[in-house]
PQR file of N, CA, C, O and H, with PARSE charges and radii, in Angstrom:
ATOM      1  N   UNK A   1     110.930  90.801 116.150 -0.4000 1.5000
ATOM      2  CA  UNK A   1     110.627  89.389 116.117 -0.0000 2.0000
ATOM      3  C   UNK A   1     110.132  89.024 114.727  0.5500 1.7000
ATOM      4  O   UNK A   1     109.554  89.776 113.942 -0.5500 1.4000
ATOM      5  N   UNK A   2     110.422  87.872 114.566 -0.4000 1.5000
ATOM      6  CA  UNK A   2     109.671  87.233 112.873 -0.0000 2.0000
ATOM      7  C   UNK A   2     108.764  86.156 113.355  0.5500 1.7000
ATOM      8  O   UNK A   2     108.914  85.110 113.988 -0.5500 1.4000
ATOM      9  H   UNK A   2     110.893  87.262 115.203  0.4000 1.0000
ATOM     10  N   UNK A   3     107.612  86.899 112.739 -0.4000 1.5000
ATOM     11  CA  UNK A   3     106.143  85.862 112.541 -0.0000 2.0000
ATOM     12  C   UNK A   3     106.428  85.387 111.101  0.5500 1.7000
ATOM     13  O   UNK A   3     106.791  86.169 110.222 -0.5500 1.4000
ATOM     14  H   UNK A   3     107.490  87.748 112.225  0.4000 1.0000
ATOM     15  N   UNK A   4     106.248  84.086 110.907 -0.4000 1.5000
ATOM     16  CA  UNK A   4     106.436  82.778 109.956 -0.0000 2.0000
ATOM     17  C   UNK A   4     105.112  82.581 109.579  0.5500 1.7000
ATOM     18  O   UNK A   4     104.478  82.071 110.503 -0.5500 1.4000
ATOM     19  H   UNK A   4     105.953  83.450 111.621  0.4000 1.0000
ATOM     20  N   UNK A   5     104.112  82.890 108.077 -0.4000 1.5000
ATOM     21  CA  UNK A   5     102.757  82.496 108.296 -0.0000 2.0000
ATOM     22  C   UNK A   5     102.658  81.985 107.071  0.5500 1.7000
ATOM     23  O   UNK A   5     103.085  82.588 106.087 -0.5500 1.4000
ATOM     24  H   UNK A   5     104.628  83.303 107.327  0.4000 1.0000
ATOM     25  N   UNK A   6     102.076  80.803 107.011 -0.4000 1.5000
ATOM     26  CA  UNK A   6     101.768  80.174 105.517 -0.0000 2.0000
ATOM     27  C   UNK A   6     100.267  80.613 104.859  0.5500 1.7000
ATOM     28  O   UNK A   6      99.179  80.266 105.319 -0.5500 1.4000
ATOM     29  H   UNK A   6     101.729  80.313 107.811  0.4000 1.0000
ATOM     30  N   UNK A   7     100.492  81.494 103.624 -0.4000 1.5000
ATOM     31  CA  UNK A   7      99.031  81.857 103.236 -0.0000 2.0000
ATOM     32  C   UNK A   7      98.812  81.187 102.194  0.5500 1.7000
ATOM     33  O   UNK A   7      99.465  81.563 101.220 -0.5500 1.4000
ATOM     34  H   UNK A   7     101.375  81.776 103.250  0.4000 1.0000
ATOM     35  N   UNK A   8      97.796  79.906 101.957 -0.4000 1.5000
ATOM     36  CA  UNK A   8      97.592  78.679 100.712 -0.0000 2.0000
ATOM     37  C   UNK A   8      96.652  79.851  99.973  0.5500 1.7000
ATOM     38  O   UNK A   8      96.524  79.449  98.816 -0.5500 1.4000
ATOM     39  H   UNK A   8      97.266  79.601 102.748  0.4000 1.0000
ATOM     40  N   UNK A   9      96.126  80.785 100.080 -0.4000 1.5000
ATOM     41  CA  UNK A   9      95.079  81.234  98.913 -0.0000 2.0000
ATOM     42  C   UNK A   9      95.886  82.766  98.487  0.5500 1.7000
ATOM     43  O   UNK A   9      95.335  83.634  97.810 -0.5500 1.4000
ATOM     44  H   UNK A   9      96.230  81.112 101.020  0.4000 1.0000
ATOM     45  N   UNK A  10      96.961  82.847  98.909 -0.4000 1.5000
ATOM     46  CA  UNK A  10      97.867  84.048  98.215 -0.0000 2.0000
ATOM     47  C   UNK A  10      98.980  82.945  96.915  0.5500 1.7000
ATOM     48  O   UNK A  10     100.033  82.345  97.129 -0.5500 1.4000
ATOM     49  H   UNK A  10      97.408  82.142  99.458  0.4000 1.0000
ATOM     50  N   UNK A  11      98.178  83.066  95.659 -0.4000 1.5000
ATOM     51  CA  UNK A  11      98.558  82.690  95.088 -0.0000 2.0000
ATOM     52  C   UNK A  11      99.321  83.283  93.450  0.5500 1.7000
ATOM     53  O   UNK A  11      99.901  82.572  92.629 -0.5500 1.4000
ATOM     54  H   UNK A  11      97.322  83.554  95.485  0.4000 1.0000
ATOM     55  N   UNK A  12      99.106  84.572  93.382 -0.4000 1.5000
ATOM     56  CA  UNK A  12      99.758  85.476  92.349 -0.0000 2.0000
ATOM     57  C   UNK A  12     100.415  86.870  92.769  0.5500 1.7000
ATOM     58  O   UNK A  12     100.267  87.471  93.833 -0.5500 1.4000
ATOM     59  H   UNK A  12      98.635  85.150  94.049  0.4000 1.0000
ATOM     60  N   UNK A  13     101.070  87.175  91.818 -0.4000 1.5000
ATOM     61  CA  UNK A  13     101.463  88.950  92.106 -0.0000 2.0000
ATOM     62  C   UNK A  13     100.747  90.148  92.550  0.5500 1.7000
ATOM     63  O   UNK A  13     101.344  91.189  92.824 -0.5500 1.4000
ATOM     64  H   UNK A  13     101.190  86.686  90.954  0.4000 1.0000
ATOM     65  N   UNK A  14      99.160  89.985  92.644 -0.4000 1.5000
ATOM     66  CA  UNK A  14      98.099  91.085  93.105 -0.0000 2.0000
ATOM     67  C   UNK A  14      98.063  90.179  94.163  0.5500 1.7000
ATOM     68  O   UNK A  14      97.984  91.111  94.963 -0.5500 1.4000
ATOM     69  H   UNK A  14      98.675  89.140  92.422  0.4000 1.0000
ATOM     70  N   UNK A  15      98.050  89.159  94.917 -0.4000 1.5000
ATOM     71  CA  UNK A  15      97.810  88.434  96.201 -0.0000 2.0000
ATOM     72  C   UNK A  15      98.803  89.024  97.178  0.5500 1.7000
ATOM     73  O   UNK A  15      98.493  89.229  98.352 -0.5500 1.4000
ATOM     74  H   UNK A  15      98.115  88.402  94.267  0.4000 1.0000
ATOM     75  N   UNK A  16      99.795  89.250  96.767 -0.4000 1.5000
ATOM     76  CA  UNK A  16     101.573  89.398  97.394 -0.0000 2.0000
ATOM     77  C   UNK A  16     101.340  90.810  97.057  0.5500 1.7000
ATOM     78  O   UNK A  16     102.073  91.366  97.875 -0.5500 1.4000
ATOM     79  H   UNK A  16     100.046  89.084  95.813  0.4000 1.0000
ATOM     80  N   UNK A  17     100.822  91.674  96.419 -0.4000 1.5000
ATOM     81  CA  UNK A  17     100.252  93.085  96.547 -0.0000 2.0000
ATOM     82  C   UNK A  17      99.455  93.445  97.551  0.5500 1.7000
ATOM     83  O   UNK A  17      99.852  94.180  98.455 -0.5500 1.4000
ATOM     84  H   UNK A  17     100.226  91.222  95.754  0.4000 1.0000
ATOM     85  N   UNK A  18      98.288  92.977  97.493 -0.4000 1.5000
ATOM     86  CA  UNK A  18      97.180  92.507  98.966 -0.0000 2.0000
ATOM     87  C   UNK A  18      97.769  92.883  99.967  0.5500 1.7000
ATOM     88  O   UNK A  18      98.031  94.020 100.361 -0.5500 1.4000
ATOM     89  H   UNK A  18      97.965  92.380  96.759  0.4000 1.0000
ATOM     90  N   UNK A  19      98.137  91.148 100.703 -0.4000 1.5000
ATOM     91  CA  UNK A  19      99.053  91.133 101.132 -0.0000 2.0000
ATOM     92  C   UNK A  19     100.222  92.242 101.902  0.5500 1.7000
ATOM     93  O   UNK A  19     100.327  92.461 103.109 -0.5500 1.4000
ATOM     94  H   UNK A  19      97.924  90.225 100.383  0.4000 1.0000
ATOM     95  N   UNK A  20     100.589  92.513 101.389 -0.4000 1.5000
ATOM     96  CA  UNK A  20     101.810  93.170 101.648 -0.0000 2.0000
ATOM     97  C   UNK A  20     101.119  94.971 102.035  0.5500 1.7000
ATOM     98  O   UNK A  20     101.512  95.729 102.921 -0.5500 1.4000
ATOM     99  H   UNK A  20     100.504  92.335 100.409  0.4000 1.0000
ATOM    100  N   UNK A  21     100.219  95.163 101.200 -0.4000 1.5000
ATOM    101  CA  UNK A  21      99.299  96.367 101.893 -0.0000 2.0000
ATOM    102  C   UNK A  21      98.844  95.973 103.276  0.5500 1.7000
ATOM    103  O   UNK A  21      98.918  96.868 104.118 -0.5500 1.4000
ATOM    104  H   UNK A  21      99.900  94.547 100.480  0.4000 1.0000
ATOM    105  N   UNK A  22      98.395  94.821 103.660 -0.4000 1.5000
ATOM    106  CA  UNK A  22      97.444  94.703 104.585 -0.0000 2.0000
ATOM    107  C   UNK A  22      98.485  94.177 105.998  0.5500 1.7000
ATOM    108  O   UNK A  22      98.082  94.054 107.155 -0.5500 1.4000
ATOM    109  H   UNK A  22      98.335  94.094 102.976  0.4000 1.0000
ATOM    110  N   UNK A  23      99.274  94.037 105.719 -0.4000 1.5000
ATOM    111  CA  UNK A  23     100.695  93.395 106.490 -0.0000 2.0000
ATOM    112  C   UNK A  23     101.044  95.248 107.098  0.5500 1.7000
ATOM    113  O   UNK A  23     101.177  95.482 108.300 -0.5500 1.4000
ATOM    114  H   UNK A  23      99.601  94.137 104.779  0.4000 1.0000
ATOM    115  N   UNK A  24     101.141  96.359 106.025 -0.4000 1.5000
ATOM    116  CA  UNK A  24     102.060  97.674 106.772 -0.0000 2.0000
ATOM    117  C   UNK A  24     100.674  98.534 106.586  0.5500 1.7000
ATOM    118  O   UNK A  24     100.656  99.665 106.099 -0.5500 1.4000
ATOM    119  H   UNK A  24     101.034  96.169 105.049  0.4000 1.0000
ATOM    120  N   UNK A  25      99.250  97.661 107.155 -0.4000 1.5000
ATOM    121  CA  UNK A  25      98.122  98.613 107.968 -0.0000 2.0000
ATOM    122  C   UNK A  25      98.060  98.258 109.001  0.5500 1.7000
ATOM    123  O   UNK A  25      97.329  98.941 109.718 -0.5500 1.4000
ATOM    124  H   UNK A  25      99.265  96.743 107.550  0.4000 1.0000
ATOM    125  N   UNK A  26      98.761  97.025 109.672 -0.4000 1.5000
ATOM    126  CA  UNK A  26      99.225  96.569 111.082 -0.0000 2.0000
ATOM    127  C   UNK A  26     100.235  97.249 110.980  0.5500 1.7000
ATOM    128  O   UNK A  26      99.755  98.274 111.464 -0.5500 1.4000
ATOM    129  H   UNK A  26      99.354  96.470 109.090  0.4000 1.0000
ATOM    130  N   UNK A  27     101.269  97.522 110.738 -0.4000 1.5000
ATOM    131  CA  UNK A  27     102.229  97.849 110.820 -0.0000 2.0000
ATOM    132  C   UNK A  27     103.529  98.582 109.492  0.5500 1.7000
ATOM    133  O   UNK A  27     104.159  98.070 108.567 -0.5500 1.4000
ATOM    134  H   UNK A  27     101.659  96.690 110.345  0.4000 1.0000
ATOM    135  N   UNK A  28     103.436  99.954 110.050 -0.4000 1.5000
ATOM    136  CA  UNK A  28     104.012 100.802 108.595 -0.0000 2.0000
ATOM    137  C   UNK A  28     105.635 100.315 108.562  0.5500 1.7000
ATOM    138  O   UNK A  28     106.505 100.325 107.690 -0.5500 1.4000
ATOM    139  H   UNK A  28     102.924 100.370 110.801  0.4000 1.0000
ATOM    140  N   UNK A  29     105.601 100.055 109.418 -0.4000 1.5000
ATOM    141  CA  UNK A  29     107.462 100.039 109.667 -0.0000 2.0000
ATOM    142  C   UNK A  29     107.733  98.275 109.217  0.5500 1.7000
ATOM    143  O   UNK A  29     108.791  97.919 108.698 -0.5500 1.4000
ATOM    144  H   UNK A  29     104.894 100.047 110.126  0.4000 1.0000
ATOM    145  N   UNK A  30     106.690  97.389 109.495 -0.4000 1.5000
ATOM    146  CA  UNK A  30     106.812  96.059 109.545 -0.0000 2.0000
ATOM    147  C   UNK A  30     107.882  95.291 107.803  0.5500 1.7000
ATOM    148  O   UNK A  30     107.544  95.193 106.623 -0.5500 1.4000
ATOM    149  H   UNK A  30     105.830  97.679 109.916  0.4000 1.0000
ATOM    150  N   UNK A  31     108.870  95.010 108.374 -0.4000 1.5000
ATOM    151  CA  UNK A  31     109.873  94.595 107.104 -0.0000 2.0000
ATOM    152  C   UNK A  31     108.698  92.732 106.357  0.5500 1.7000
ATOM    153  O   UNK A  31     108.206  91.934 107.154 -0.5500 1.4000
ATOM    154  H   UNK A  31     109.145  95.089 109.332  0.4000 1.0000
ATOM    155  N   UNK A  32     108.608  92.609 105.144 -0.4000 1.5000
ATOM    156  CA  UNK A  32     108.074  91.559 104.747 -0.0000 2.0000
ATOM    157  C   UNK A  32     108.799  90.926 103.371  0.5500 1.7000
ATOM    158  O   UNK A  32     109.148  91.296 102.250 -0.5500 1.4000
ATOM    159  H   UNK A  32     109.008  93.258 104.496  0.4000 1.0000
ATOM    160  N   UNK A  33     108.792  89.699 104.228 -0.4000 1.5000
ATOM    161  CA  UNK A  33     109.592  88.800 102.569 -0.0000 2.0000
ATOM    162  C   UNK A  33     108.619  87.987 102.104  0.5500 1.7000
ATOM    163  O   UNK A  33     108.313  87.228 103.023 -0.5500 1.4000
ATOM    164  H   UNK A  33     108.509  89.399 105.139  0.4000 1.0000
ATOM    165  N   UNK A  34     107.822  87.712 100.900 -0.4000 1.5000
ATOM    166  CA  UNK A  34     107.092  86.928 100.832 -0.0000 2.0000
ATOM    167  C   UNK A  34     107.867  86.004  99.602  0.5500 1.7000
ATOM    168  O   UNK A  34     108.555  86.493  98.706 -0.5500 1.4000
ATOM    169  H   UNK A  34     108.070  88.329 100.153  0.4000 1.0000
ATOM    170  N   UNK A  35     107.546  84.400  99.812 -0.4000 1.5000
ATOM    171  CA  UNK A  35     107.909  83.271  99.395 -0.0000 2.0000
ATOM    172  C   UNK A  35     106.820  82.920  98.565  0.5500 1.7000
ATOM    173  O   UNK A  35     106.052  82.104  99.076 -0.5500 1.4000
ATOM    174  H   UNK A  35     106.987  84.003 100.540  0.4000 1.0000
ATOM    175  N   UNK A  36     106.519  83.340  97.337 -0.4000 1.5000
ATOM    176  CA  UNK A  36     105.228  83.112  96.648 -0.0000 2.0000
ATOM    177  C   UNK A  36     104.854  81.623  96.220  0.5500 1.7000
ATOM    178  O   UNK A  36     103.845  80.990  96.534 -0.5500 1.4000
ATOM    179  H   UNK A  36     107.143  84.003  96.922  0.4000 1.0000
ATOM    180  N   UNK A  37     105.815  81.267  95.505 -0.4000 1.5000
ATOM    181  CA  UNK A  37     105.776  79.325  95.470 -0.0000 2.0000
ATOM    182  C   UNK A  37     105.345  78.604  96.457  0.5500 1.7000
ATOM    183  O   UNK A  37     104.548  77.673  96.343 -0.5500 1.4000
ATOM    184  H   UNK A  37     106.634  81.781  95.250  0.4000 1.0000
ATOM    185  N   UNK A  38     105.860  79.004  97.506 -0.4000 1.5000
ATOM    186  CA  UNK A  38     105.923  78.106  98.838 -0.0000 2.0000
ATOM    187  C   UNK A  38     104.157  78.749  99.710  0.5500 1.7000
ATOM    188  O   UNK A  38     103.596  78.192 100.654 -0.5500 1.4000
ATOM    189  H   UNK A  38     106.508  79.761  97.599  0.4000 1.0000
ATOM    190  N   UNK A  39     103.736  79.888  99.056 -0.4000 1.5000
ATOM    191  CA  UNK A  39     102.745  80.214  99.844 -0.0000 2.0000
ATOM    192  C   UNK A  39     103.018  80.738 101.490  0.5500 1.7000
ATOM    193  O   UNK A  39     102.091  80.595 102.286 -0.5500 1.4000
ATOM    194  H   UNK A  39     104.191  80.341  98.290  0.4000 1.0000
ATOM    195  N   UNK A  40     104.258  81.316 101.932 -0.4000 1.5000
ATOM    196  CA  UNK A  40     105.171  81.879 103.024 -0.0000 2.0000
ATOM    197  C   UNK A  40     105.447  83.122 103.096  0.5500 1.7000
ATOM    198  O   UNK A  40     106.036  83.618 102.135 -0.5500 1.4000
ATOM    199  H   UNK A  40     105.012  81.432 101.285  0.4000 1.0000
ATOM    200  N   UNK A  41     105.120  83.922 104.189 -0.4000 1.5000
ATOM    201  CA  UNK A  41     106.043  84.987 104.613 -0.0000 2.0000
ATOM    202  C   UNK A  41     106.511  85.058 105.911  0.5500 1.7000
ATOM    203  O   UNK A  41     106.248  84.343 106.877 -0.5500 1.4000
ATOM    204  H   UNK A  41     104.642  83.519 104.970  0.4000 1.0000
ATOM    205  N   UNK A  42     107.448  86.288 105.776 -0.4000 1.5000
ATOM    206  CA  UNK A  42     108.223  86.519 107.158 -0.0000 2.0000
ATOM    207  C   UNK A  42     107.731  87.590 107.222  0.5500 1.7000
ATOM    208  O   UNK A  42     107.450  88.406 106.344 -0.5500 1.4000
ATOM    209  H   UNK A  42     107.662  86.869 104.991  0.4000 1.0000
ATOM    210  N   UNK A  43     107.575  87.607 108.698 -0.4000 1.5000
ATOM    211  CA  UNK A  43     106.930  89.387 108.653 -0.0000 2.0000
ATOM    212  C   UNK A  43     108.081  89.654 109.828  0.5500 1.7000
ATOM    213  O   UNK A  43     108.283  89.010 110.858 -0.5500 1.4000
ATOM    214  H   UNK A  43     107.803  86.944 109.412  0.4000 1.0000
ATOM    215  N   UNK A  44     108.683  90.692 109.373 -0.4000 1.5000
ATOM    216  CA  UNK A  44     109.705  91.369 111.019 -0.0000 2.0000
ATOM    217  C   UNK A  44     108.452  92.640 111.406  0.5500 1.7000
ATOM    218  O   UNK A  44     107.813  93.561 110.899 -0.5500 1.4000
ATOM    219  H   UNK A  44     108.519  91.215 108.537  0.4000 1.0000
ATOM    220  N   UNK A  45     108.687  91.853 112.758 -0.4000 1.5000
ATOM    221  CA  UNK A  45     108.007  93.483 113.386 -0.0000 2.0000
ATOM    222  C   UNK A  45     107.377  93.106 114.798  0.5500 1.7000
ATOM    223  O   UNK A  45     107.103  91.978 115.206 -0.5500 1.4000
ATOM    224  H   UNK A  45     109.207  91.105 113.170  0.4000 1.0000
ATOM    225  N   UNK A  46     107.196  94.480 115.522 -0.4000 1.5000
ATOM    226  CA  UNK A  46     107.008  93.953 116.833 -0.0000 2.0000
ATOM    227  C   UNK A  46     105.471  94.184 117.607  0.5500 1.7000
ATOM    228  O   UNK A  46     105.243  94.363 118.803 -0.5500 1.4000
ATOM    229  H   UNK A  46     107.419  95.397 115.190  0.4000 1.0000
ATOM    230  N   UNK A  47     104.614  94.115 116.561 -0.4000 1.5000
ATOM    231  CA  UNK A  47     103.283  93.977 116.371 -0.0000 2.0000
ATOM    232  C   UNK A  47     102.826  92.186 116.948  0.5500 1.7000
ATOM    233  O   UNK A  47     103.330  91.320 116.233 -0.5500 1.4000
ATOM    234  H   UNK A  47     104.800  93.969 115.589  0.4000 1.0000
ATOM    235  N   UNK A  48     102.113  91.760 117.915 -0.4000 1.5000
ATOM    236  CA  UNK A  48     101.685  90.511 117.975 -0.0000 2.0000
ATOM    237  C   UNK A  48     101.196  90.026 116.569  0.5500 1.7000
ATOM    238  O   UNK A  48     100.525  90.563 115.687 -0.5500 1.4000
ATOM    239  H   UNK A  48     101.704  92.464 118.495  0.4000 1.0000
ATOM    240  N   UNK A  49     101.797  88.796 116.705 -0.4000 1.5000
ATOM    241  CA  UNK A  49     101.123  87.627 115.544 -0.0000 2.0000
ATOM    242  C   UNK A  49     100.012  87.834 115.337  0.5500 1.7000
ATOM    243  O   UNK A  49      99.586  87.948 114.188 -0.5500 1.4000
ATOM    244  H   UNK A  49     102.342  88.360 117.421  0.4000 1.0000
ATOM    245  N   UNK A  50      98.981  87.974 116.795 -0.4000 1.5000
ATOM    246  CA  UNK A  50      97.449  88.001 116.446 -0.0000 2.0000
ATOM    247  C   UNK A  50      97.054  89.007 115.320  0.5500 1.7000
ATOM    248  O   UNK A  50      96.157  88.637 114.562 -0.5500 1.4000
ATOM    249  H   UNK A  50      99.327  87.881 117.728  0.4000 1.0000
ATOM    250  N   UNK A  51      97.479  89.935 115.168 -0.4000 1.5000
ATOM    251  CA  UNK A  51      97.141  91.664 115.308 -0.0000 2.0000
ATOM    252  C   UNK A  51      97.092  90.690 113.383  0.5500 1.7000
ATOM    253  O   UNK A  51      96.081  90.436 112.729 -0.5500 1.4000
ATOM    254  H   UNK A  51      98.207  90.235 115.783  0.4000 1.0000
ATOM    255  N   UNK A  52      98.292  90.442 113.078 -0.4000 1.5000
ATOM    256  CA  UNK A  52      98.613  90.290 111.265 -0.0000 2.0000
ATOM    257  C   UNK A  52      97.521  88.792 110.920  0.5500 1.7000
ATOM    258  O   UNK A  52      97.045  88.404 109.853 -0.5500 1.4000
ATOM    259  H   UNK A  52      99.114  90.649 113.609  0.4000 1.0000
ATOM    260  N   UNK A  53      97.425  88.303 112.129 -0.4000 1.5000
ATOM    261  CA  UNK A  53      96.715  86.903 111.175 -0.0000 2.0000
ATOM    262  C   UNK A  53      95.463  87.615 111.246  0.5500 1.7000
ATOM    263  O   UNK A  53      94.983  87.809 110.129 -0.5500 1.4000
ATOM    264  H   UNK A  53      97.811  88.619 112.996  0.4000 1.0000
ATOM    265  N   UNK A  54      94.586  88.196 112.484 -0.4000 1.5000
ATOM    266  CA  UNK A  54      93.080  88.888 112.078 -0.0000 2.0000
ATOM    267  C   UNK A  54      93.119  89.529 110.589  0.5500 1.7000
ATOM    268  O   UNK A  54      92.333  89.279 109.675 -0.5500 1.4000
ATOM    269  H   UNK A  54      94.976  88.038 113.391  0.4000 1.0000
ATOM    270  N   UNK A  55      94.358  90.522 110.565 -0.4000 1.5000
ATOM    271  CA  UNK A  55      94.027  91.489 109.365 -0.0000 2.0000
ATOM    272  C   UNK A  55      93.871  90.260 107.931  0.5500 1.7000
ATOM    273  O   UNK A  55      92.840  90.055 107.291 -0.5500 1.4000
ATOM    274  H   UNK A  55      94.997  90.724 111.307  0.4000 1.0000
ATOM    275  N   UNK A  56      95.024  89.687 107.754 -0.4000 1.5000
ATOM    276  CA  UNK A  56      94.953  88.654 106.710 -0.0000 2.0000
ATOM    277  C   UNK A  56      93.754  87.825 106.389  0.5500 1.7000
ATOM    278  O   UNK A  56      93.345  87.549 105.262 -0.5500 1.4000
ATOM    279  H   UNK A  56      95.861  89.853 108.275  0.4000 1.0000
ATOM    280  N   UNK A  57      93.112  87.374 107.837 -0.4000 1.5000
ATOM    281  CA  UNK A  57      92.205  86.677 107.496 -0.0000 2.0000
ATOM    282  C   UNK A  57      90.794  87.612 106.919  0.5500 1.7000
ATOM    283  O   UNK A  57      89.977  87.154 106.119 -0.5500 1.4000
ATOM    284  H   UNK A  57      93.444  87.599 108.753  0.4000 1.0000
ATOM    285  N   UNK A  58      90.758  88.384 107.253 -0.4000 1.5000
ATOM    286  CA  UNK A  58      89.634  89.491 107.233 -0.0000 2.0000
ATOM    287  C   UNK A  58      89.637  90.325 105.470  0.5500 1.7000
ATOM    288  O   UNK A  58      88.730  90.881 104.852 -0.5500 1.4000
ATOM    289  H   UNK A  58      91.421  88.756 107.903  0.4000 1.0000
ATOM    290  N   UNK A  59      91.163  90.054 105.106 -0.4000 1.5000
ATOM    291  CA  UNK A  59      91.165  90.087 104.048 -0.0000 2.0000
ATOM    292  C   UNK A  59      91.235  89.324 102.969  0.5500 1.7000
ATOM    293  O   UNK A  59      91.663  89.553 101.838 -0.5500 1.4000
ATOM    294  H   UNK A  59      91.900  89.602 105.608  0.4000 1.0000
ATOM    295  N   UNK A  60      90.796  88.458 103.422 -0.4000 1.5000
ATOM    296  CA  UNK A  60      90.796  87.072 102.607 -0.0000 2.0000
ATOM    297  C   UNK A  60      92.014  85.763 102.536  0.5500 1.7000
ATOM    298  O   UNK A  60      91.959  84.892 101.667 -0.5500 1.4000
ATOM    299  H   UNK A  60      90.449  88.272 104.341  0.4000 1.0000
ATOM    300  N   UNK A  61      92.887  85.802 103.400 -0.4000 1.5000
ATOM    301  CA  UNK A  61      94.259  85.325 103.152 -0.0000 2.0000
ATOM    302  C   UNK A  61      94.253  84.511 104.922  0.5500 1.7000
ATOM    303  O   UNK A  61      95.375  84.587 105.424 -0.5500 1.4000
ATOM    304  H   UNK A  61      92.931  86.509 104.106  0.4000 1.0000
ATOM    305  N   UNK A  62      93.586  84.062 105.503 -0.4000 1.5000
ATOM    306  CA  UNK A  62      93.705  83.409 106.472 -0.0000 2.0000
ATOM    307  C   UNK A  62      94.952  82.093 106.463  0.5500 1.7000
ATOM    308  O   UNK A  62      95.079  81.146 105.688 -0.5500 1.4000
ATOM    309  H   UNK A  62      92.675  84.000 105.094  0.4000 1.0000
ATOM    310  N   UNK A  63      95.751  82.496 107.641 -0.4000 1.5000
ATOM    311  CA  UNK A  63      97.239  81.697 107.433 -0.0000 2.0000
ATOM    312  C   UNK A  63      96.331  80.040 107.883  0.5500 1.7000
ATOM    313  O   UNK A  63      95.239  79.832 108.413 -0.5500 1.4000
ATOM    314  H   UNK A  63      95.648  83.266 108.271  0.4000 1.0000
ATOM    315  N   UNK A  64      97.061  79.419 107.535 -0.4000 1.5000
ATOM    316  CA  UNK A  64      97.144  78.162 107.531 -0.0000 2.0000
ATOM    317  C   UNK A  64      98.077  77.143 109.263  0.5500 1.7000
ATOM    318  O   UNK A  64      98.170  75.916 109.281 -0.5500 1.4000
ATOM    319  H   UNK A  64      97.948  79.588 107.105  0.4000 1.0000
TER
END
């Protein structure tokens, strides 16, 4: 499944580093495209939504 999450305070290349660590500690296998302009990613994976917005938010990146 693809979770759609808008992150407004992932705003550079170490954010989308972050990010993208803290996205495959929910999930190692979890595929991620991130849309850096737009402040967007896709996350594939079959981990609940909840599970990636706690981690994000906890790491500073609470979706919108």
């Amino acid at each position: 499944m693809t979770i759609e999450l808008t992150l407004p305070d992932m705003t550079c290349g170490h954010c989308a580093k972050t990010v993208t660590a803290t996205v495959h500690q929910v999930d190692p296998a979890a595929q991620l495209k991130i849309d850096l302009p737009s402040h967007k990613i896709a996350i594939e994976s079959n981990q609940p939504s909840q599970a990636f917005v706690a981690a994000l938010t906890e790491e500073g990146y609470p979706p919108a």
